[in-house]
N, C-alpha and C positions, 0 to 999 in steps of 0.2 A: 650419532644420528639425532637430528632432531625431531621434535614430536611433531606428528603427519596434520595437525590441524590445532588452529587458536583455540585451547580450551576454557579461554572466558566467553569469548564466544557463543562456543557450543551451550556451556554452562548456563548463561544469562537466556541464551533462547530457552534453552529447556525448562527453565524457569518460568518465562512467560506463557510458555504453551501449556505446563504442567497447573499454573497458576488462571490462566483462561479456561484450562479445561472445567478445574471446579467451578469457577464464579460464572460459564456458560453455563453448567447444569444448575447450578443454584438459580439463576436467570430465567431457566426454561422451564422449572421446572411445573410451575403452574398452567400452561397451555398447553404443554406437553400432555399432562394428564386429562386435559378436559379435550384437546380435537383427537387422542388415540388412545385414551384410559392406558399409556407407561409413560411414568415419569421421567424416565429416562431413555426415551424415545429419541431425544436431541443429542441427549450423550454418546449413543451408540453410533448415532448417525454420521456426528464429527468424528468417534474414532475410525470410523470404517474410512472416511476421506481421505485422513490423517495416515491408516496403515497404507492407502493404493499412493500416498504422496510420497511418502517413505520410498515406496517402489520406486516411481516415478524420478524420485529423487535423486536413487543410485546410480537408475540410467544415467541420468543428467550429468551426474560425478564422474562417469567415465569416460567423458568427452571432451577432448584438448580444447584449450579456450580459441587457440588457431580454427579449427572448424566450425565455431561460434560465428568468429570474423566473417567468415566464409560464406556463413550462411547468409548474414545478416538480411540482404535485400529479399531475399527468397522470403522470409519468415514476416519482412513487413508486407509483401503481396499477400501472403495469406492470409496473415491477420485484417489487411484492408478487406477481402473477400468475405472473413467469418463476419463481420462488422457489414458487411451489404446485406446476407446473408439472411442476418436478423430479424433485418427489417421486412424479408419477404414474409407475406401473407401462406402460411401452414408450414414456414418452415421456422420462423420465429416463434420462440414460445413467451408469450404476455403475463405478467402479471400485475395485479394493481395499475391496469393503464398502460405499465411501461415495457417492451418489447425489447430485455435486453440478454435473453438465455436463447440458444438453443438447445434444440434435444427432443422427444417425445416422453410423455408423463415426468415418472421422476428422475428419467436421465435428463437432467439437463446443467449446461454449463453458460456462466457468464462471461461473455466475447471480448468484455471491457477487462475485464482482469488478464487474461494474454494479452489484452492489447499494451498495459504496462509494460510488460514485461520486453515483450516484442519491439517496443520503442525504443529501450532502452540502450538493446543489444546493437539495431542497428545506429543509433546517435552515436554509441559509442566508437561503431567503424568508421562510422563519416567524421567525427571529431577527430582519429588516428592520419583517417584520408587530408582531411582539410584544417587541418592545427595550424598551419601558418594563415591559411586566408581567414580564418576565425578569430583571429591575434589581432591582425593589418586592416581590413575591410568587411565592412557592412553584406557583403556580396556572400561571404560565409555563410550568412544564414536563411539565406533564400532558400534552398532546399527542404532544409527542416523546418521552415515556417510554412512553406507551403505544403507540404506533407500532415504539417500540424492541423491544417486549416481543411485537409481532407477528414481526417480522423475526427475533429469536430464539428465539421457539420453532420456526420455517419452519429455520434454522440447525442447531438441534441438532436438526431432521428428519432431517437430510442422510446425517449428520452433520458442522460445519464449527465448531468451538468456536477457530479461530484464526480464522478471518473475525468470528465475532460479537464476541472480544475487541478488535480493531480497531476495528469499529465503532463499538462500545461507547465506548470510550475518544475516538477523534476527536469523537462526538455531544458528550461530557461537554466536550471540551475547547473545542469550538465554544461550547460555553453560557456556559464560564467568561469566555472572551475577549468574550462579549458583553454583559458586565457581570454576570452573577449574583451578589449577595452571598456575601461567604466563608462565612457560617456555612449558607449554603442549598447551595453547593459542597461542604462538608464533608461535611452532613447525605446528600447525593444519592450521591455517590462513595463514602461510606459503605457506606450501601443497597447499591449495582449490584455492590461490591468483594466485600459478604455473599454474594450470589446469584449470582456469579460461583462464589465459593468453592462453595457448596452444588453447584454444576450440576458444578464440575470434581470434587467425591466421588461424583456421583452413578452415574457409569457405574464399571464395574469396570476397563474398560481406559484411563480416567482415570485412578483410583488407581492403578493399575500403571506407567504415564506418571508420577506422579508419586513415587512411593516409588523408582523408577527413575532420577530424578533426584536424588534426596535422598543415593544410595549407588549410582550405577551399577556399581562395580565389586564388588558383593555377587553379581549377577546379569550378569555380560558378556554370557554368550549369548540372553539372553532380553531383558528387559525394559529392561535397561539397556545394549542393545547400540549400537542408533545411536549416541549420548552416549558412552562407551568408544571407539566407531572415531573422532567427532569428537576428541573428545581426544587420541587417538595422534596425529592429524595435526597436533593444535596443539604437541603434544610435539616430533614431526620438522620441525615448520619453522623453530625457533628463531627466531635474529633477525636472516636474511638470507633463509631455506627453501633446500628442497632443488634450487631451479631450476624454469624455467616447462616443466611439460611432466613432470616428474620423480613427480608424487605416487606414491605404492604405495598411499593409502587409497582412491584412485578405480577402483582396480583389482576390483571387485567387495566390497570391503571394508565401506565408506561408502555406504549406502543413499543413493537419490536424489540423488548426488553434485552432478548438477546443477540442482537445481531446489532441494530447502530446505537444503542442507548445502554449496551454495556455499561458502560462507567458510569453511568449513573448508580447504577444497582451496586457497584464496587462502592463508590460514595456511601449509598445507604448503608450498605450492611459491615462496612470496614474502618467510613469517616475517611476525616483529613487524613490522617496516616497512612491507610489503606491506596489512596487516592496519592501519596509520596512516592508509597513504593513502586508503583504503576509505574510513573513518571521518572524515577531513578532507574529500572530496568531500562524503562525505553529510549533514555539518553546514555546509556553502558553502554547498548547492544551498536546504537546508530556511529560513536566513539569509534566502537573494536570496526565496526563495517568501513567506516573510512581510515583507519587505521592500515586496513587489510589493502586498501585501494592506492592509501599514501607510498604503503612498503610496494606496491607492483609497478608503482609510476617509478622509483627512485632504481627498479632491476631494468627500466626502460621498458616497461610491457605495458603498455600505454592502453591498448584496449581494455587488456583487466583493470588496469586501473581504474579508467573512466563507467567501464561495470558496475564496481564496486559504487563509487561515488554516486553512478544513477541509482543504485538498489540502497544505499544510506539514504541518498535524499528523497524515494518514495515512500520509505520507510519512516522517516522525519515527518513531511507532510501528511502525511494520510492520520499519526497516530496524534497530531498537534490538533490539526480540524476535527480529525472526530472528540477525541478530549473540548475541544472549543466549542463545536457543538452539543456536547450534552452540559455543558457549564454555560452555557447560553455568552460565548464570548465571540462569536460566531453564529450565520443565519442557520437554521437549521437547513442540514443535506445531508441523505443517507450515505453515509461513509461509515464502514465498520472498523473497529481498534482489531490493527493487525495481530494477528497469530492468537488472539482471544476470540474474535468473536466468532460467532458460528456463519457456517457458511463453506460450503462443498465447494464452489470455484474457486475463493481464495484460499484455503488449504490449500489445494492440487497446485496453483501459483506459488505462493509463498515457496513452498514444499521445491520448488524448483530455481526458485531464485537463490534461497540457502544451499541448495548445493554448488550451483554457481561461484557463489562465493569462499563456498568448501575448496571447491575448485582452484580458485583464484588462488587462495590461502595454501593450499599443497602444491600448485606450482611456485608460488612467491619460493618454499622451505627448499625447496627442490632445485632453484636459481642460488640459492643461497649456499648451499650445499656444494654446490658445483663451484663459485666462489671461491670458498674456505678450501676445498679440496686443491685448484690452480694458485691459491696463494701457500696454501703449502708444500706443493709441488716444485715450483720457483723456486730456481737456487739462490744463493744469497749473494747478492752484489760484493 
Protein backbone atom coordinates (compact mmCIF):
# COMPACT_ATOMS: atom_id res chain seq x y z
CA UNK A 1 0.00 0.00 0.00
CA UNK A 2 1.13 3.20 -0.61
CA UNK A 3 1.11 6.18 1.56
CA UNK A 4 -2.53 7.92 1.41
CA UNK A 5 -1.02 11.60 0.73
CA UNK A 6 2.54 13.52 -0.44
CA UNK A 7 4.18 13.88 2.92
CA UNK A 8 6.55 16.68 1.78
CA UNK A 9 3.73 18.26 0.86
CA UNK A 10 1.86 18.09 3.97
CA UNK A 11 5.28 18.69 5.68
CA UNK A 12 6.36 21.95 3.82
CA UNK A 13 2.55 23.47 4.48
CA UNK A 14 2.85 22.70 7.93
CA UNK A 15 5.80 24.39 8.12
CA UNK A 16 4.52 27.43 6.68
CA UNK A 17 1.45 27.64 8.64
CA UNK A 18 3.21 26.66 12.00
CA UNK A 19 5.94 29.32 10.83
CA UNK A 20 3.12 32.17 9.84
CA UNK A 21 1.45 31.43 12.97
CA UNK A 22 4.44 32.70 15.19
CA UNK A 23 5.73 35.77 12.98
CA UNK A 24 1.51 36.58 12.69
CA UNK A 25 1.51 36.90 16.49
CA UNK A 26 4.79 38.52 16.62
CA UNK A 27 3.31 40.98 13.91
CA UNK A 28 0.16 41.68 15.93
CA UNK A 29 1.12 41.77 18.66
CA UNK A 30 1.25 45.53 19.33
CA UNK A 31 -2.41 46.43 18.17
CA UNK A 32 -3.61 43.62 19.38
CA UNK A 33 -2.99 44.96 22.90
CA UNK A 34 -3.74 48.48 22.37
CA UNK A 35 -7.55 48.22 20.34
CA UNK A 36 -8.56 44.83 23.05
CA UNK A 37 -5.83 44.99 25.92
CA UNK A 38 -4.85 40.76 24.66
CA UNK A 39 -1.98 40.24 23.03
CA UNK A 40 -2.89 37.59 21.62
CA UNK A 41 -6.17 38.42 20.49
CA UNK A 42 -4.95 37.88 16.72
CA UNK A 43 -3.62 34.50 17.55
CA UNK A 44 -6.68 33.07 18.83
CA UNK A 45 -8.60 34.49 16.23
CA UNK A 46 -6.47 32.81 13.32
CA UNK A 47 -6.59 29.61 15.29
CA UNK A 48 -10.19 29.37 15.72
CA UNK A 49 -10.37 30.05 11.44
CA UNK A 50 -7.72 27.70 11.13
CA UNK A 51 -9.57 24.76 13.42
CA UNK A 52 -13.51 25.52 11.47
CA UNK A 53 -10.91 25.33 8.04
CA UNK A 54 -9.76 21.90 9.23
CA UNK A 55 -13.42 21.15 9.46
CA UNK A 56 -14.24 22.53 6.29
CA UNK A 57 -11.42 20.92 4.91
CA UNK A 58 -12.37 17.22 5.74
CA UNK A 59 -15.72 17.99 4.08
CA UNK A 60 -13.92 19.05 1.11
CA UNK A 61 -11.52 15.72 1.23
CA UNK A 62 -14.45 13.51 0.89
CA UNK A 63 -15.62 14.43 -2.21
CA UNK A 64 -14.68 12.79 -5.62
CA UNK A 65 -12.88 15.32 -7.85
CA UNK A 66 -15.74 13.86 -10.62
CA UNK A 67 -18.46 15.96 -8.50
CA UNK A 68 -16.19 19.00 -8.50
CA UNK A 69 -16.51 18.64 -12.41
CA UNK A 70 -19.93 18.59 -11.98
CA UNK A 71 -20.42 21.24 -10.03
CA UNK A 72 -18.40 23.61 -11.78
CA UNK A 73 -20.84 26.11 -13.46
CA UNK A 74 -23.29 25.98 -10.49
CA UNK A 75 -20.51 27.30 -8.17
CA UNK A 76 -19.36 30.04 -10.73
CA UNK A 77 -23.22 31.41 -10.56
CA UNK A 78 -22.91 31.67 -7.11
CA UNK A 79 -19.78 32.95 -6.78
CA UNK A 80 -20.96 35.67 -9.70
CA UNK A 81 -24.03 36.32 -7.16
CA UNK A 82 -21.83 36.55 -3.61
CA UNK A 83 -19.74 39.27 -5.90
CA UNK A 84 -23.19 41.40 -6.87
CA UNK A 85 -24.11 40.67 -3.48
CA UNK A 86 -21.40 42.78 -1.98
CA UNK A 87 -21.92 45.39 -3.59
CA UNK A 88 -25.47 45.90 -2.35
CA UNK A 89 -26.00 48.71 0.09
CA UNK A 90 -26.84 46.70 3.98
CA UNK A 91 -25.78 43.71 2.67
CA UNK A 92 -22.15 44.53 1.82
CA UNK A 93 -20.06 44.95 4.78
CA UNK A 94 -17.35 48.15 3.97
CA UNK A 95 -14.31 48.57 5.35
CA UNK A 96 -11.62 51.41 4.71
CA UNK A 97 -13.82 52.55 1.73
CA UNK A 98 -13.76 49.18 0.29
CA UNK A 99 -17.04 46.82 0.13
CA UNK A 100 -15.50 43.49 -0.27
CA UNK A 101 -16.85 41.08 2.85
CA UNK A 102 -20.13 39.99 3.63
CA UNK A 103 -21.76 39.08 6.78
CA UNK A 104 -22.96 41.24 9.82
CA UNK A 105 -20.47 42.59 12.75
CA UNK A 106 -17.77 40.03 13.02
CA UNK A 107 -19.11 37.41 10.87
CA UNK A 108 -17.93 38.33 7.84
CA UNK A 109 -16.37 36.81 4.86
CA UNK A 110 -14.42 37.89 1.72
CA UNK A 111 -16.28 37.14 -1.69
CA UNK A 112 -12.98 37.70 -3.65
CA UNK A 113 -11.24 34.66 -1.99
CA UNK A 114 -14.02 32.10 -3.19
CA UNK A 115 -14.05 33.80 -6.12
CA UNK A 116 -10.34 32.26 -6.67
CA UNK A 117 -11.11 29.35 -5.84
CA UNK A 118 -14.33 29.03 -7.69
CA UNK A 119 -12.54 30.18 -10.95
CA UNK A 120 -10.37 27.80 -10.88
CA UNK A 121 -12.58 24.70 -10.63
CA UNK A 122 -14.65 25.63 -13.21
CA UNK A 123 -11.62 26.84 -15.88
CA UNK A 124 -10.57 23.68 -15.09
CA UNK A 125 -13.81 21.76 -16.63
CA UNK A 126 -13.84 24.04 -19.58
CA UNK A 127 -10.14 23.39 -20.24
CA UNK A 128 -11.16 19.39 -19.98
CA UNK A 129 -14.39 20.52 -22.19
CA UNK A 130 -12.43 22.60 -24.75
CA UNK A 131 -8.65 21.28 -24.89
CA UNK A 132 -8.67 20.93 -28.49
CA UNK A 133 -10.25 24.39 -29.46
CA UNK A 134 -7.78 25.97 -26.72
CA UNK A 135 -4.68 24.17 -28.69
CA UNK A 136 -6.28 25.18 -32.50
CA UNK A 137 -8.25 28.63 -32.14
CA UNK A 138 -8.51 31.91 -30.64
CA UNK A 139 -12.39 31.09 -30.31
CA UNK A 140 -11.28 28.94 -27.07
CA UNK A 141 -11.01 31.71 -25.07
CA UNK A 142 -13.95 33.50 -25.50
CA UNK A 143 -15.83 32.19 -22.88
CA UNK A 144 -13.35 32.46 -20.06
CA UNK A 145 -12.44 36.04 -21.08
CA UNK A 146 -15.64 37.04 -21.01
CA UNK A 147 -16.59 35.50 -17.76
CA UNK A 148 -13.35 37.18 -16.74
CA UNK A 149 -14.42 40.42 -17.79
CA UNK A 150 -17.79 39.92 -15.59
CA UNK A 151 -15.86 39.07 -12.50
CA UNK A 152 -13.74 42.20 -12.94
CA UNK A 153 -15.69 44.66 -13.46
CA UNK A 154 -17.90 43.07 -9.88
CA UNK A 155 -13.95 43.55 -8.60
CA UNK A 156 -13.17 46.94 -9.40
CA UNK A 157 -16.85 47.58 -7.84
CA UNK A 158 -15.60 46.72 -4.61
CA UNK A 159 -13.08 47.91 -4.98
CA UNK A 160 -10.21 44.70 -5.15
CA UNK A 161 -7.70 45.44 -8.09
CA UNK A 162 -5.17 42.77 -6.29
CA UNK A 163 -7.76 39.91 -6.25
CA UNK A 164 -8.53 40.65 -10.03
CA UNK A 165 -4.83 40.73 -10.78
CA UNK A 166 -4.45 37.30 -9.38
CA UNK A 167 -7.11 36.10 -11.03
CA UNK A 168 -6.44 37.43 -13.93
CA UNK A 169 -3.00 35.93 -14.22
CA UNK A 170 -3.83 32.21 -12.65
CA UNK A 171 -6.93 32.16 -15.60
CA UNK A 172 -4.00 33.07 -18.19
CA UNK A 173 -1.63 30.74 -16.84
CA UNK A 174 -4.21 27.91 -16.62
CA UNK A 175 -4.80 28.40 -20.49
CA UNK A 176 -1.23 28.36 -21.26
CA UNK A 177 -0.36 24.99 -19.47
CA UNK A 178 -3.41 23.68 -21.46
CA UNK A 179 -1.80 23.90 -24.47
CA UNK A 180 -2.69 27.40 -26.00
CA UNK A 181 -0.31 28.37 -28.81
CA UNK A 182 2.39 30.90 -28.07
CA UNK A 183 1.56 33.32 -30.49
CA UNK A 184 -2.43 33.21 -29.18
CA UNK A 185 -0.58 33.49 -25.41
CA UNK A 186 1.26 36.48 -26.56
CA UNK A 187 -1.50 37.97 -28.42
CA UNK A 188 -4.12 37.34 -25.05
CA UNK A 189 -1.53 38.40 -22.27
CA UNK A 190 -0.82 41.19 -24.43
CA UNK A 191 -4.41 42.49 -24.41
CA UNK A 192 -5.36 41.63 -20.40
CA UNK A 193 -1.47 43.27 -19.52
CA UNK A 194 -2.95 46.78 -21.83
CA UNK A 195 -6.30 46.80 -19.73
CA UNK A 196 -4.63 46.06 -16.66
CA UNK A 197 -2.40 49.01 -17.34
CA UNK A 198 -5.45 51.28 -18.38
CA UNK A 199 -7.70 50.23 -15.24
CA UNK A 200 -4.48 50.81 -12.82
CA UNK A 201 -4.32 54.86 -14.44
CA UNK A 202 -7.64 54.89 -14.18
CA UNK A 203 -8.51 55.85 -10.45
CA UNK A 204 -6.65 58.66 -8.92
CA UNK A 205 -5.51 56.73 -5.82
CA UNK A 206 -4.00 54.19 -8.26
CA UNK A 207 -1.83 56.61 -9.80
CA UNK A 208 -0.89 57.86 -6.52
CA UNK A 209 -0.05 54.06 -5.47
CA UNK A 210 1.88 54.12 -8.24
CA UNK A 211 4.05 57.30 -8.68
CA UNK A 212 4.44 56.35 -4.79
CA UNK A 213 6.12 53.42 -5.77
CA UNK A 214 8.20 54.81 -8.41
CA UNK A 215 10.00 57.33 -5.66
CA UNK A 216 8.47 56.67 -2.34
CA UNK A 217 10.71 58.66 -0.55
CA UNK A 218 9.70 61.99 -2.56
CA UNK A 219 6.54 61.67 -0.55
CA UNK A 220 7.24 59.44 3.06
CA UNK A 221 4.29 60.73 4.63
CA UNK A 222 1.62 60.44 2.29
CA UNK A 223 1.56 58.31 -0.61
CA UNK A 224 4.71 56.68 -0.27
CA UNK A 225 4.38 55.81 3.27
CA UNK A 226 3.61 52.16 3.65
CA UNK A 227 6.67 51.39 1.12
CA UNK A 228 9.24 53.82 3.23
CA UNK A 229 8.07 52.04 6.61
CA UNK A 230 8.47 48.50 4.60
CA UNK A 231 11.74 49.50 3.55
CA UNK A 232 13.11 50.62 6.90
CA UNK A 233 12.44 47.20 8.22
CA UNK A 234 14.21 45.56 5.32
CA UNK A 235 16.91 48.07 6.08
CA UNK A 236 17.00 46.93 10.04
CA UNK A 237 17.02 43.38 9.42
CA UNK A 238 20.08 43.04 7.62
CA UNK A 239 21.33 39.61 7.41
CA UNK A 240 20.59 37.95 10.63
CA UNK A 241 17.46 40.79 11.86
CA UNK A 242 17.02 42.23 14.79
CA UNK A 243 15.45 39.07 16.80
CA UNK A 244 12.08 37.41 16.86
CA UNK A 245 9.98 39.62 18.74
CA UNK A 246 12.18 42.75 18.45
CA UNK A 247 10.62 44.69 15.20
CA UNK A 248 10.11 48.70 15.92
CA UNK A 249 8.30 48.86 12.51
CA UNK A 250 5.29 46.81 13.86
CA UNK A 251 5.11 49.26 16.59
CA UNK A 252 2.32 51.27 14.84
CA UNK A 253 4.87 52.19 12.19
CA UNK A 254 4.04 49.59 9.36
CA UNK A 255 0.31 49.67 8.45
CA UNK A 256 -1.34 46.25 8.49
CA UNK A 257 1.81 44.75 9.95
CA UNK A 258 0.02 41.67 9.98
CA UNK A 259 -1.96 40.93 7.22
CA UNK A 260 -0.16 42.54 3.79
CA UNK A 261 3.31 43.75 5.12
CA UNK A 262 4.05 40.47 6.88
CA UNK A 263 7.30 40.06 5.24
CA UNK A 264 8.31 42.83 6.04
CA UNK A 265 8.23 42.11 9.81
CA UNK A 266 9.82 38.56 8.83
CA UNK A 267 12.81 40.88 7.21
CA UNK A 268 13.05 42.76 10.25
CA UNK A 269 13.22 40.45 12.87
CA UNK A 270 14.81 37.34 10.92
CA UNK A 271 17.15 39.40 7.98
CA UNK A 272 18.06 38.03 4.73
CA UNK A 273 17.99 34.51 5.89
CA UNK A 274 14.88 34.64 7.47
CA UNK A 275 13.57 36.22 4.27
CA UNK A 276 15.40 32.72 2.21
CA UNK A 277 13.58 30.44 4.10
CA UNK A 278 10.16 32.22 3.34
CA UNK A 279 10.99 31.89 -0.21
CA UNK A 280 12.47 28.31 -0.24
CA UNK A 281 9.20 26.91 1.54
CA UNK A 282 7.15 28.67 -0.97
CA UNK A 283 8.85 27.35 -4.11
CA UNK A 284 8.93 23.41 -2.39
CA UNK A 285 5.37 23.65 -1.74
CA UNK A 286 4.32 25.35 -5.38
CA UNK A 287 7.02 22.29 -6.83
CA UNK A 288 5.13 19.30 -4.77
CA UNK A 289 1.53 21.27 -6.01
CA UNK A 290 2.42 20.92 -9.51
CA UNK A 291 4.06 17.89 -9.27
CA UNK A 292 0.66 16.58 -7.79
CA UNK A 293 -1.13 18.03 -11.03
CA UNK A 294 1.86 16.67 -13.54
CA UNK A 295 1.30 13.00 -11.93
CA UNK A 296 -2.85 13.40 -12.50
CA UNK A 297 -2.40 14.73 -16.19
CA UNK A 298 -0.04 11.65 -17.07
CA UNK A 299 -3.24 8.94 -15.10
CA UNK A 300 -5.20 11.03 -17.79
CA UNK A 301 -7.46 12.90 -15.11
CA UNK A 302 -7.03 16.00 -16.70
CA UNK A 303 -9.45 18.00 -14.43
CA UNK A 304 -7.26 17.31 -11.48
CA UNK A 305 -4.68 18.07 -13.07
CA UNK A 306 -5.54 21.40 -14.32
CA UNK A 307 -6.80 21.88 -10.46
CA UNK A 308 -3.78 21.47 -9.29
CA UNK A 309 -1.89 23.61 -11.71
CA UNK A 310 -4.53 26.52 -11.10
CA UNK A 311 -3.99 26.19 -7.17
CA UNK A 312 0.16 26.11 -7.78
CA UNK A 313 -0.23 28.97 -9.94
CA UNK A 314 -2.53 31.06 -7.35
CA UNK A 315 -0.39 30.16 -5.04
CA UNK A 316 2.99 31.39 -7.01
CA UNK A 317 1.39 34.64 -7.67
CA UNK A 318 -0.13 35.80 -4.83
CA UNK A 319 3.09 34.91 -2.55
CA UNK A 320 5.63 36.61 -5.43
CA UNK A 321 3.44 40.05 -5.44
CA UNK A 322 2.87 40.10 -1.98
CA UNK A 323 6.85 39.48 -1.22
CA UNK A 324 7.19 42.30 -4.38
CA UNK A 325 5.31 44.37 -2.63
CA UNK A 326 6.70 44.76 0.75
CA UNK A 327 10.33 44.72 -1.09
CA UNK A 328 9.00 47.70 -3.00
CA UNK A 329 9.55 45.55 -6.34
CA UNK A 330 6.24 46.09 -7.08
CA UNK A 331 3.38 48.95 -6.76
CA UNK A 332 1.99 48.64 -3.43
CA UNK A 333 -1.54 46.43 -3.31
CA UNK A 334 -2.98 44.66 -0.42
CA UNK A 335 -2.36 41.20 -1.16
CA UNK A 336 -1.53 38.90 1.87
CA UNK A 337 1.46 36.07 1.98
CA UNK A 338 -0.47 32.93 1.72
CA UNK A 339 -1.13 30.64 4.65
CA UNK A 340 0.91 33.27 6.87
CA UNK A 341 -0.82 36.07 7.04
CA UNK A 342 -3.90 36.71 9.14
CA UNK A 343 -7.03 36.76 7.82
CA UNK A 344 -10.36 34.64 8.44
CA UNK A 345 -11.53 34.41 4.53
CA UNK A 346 -8.35 33.14 3.41
CA UNK A 347 -7.75 30.57 6.03
CA UNK A 348 -11.44 28.96 5.46
CA UNK A 349 -10.11 29.15 1.33
CA UNK A 350 -6.80 28.08 1.47
CA UNK A 351 -8.14 25.38 4.05
CA UNK A 352 -10.20 24.16 1.10
CA UNK A 353 -8.06 24.37 -1.65
CA UNK A 354 -5.30 22.10 0.27
CA UNK A 355 -7.74 19.54 0.61
CA UNK A 356 -8.43 19.62 -2.96
CA UNK A 357 -5.34 18.95 -3.64
CA UNK A 358 -5.23 16.19 -0.79
CA UNK A 359 -7.84 14.94 -2.87
CA UNK A 360 -6.12 15.03 -6.03
CA UNK A 361 -3.02 13.46 -4.46
CA UNK A 362 -5.18 10.27 -3.04
CA UNK A 363 -6.80 9.79 -6.05
CA UNK A 364 -3.63 10.19 -8.27
CA UNK A 365 -2.22 6.81 -5.27
CA UNK A 366 -5.30 5.17 -5.80
CA UNK A 367 -5.02 5.21 -9.86
CA UNK A 368 -1.73 4.14 -9.26
CA UNK A 369 -2.65 1.33 -7.29
CA UNK A 370 -5.13 0.07 -9.41
CA UNK A 371 -2.18 0.13 -12.26
CA UNK A 372 0.38 -1.90 -10.27
CA UNK A 373 -2.43 -4.13 -9.24
CA UNK A 374 -3.69 -4.95 -13.53
CA UNK A 375 -0.03 -5.21 -14.26
CA UNK A 376 0.50 -7.64 -11.91
CA UNK A 377 -2.58 -9.50 -12.63
CA UNK A 378 -1.54 -9.87 -16.38
CA UNK A 379 -0.27 -13.10 -17.24
CA UNK A 380 2.83 -13.20 -18.88
CA UNK A 381 3.31 -13.14 -22.68
Amino acid sequence: MTAAHDKYFIGTLAAIVLFGLVMMTSASIAISDQTVHQPFYFLFKQLFFLIVGLVLGWGVLQIKMEKWEDWGGYLLVFALLMLALVLMPGIGHRVNGSARWIGYGPLTFQVSELAKLVLVIYLAGYLVRRQQEIMTRLSGFIKPILILGVVGILLLREPDFGAMVVITLTMIGMMFMAGMRLRHFCALFGLLLGLLALIAISAPYRVARLTGFLDPWTHPFSTGYQLTQSLIAFGRGGWLGVGLGNSIQKMFYLPEAHTDFLFAVIAEELGFFGCLLVLGLFIFLVIRIFMIGKRAQLLHQHFSGFIAYGCGLWVAIQFIVSIGVNSGLLPTKGLTLPFMSYGGSSVLVNCMMVALLLRIDYENRLADEKKLAFANERPDN
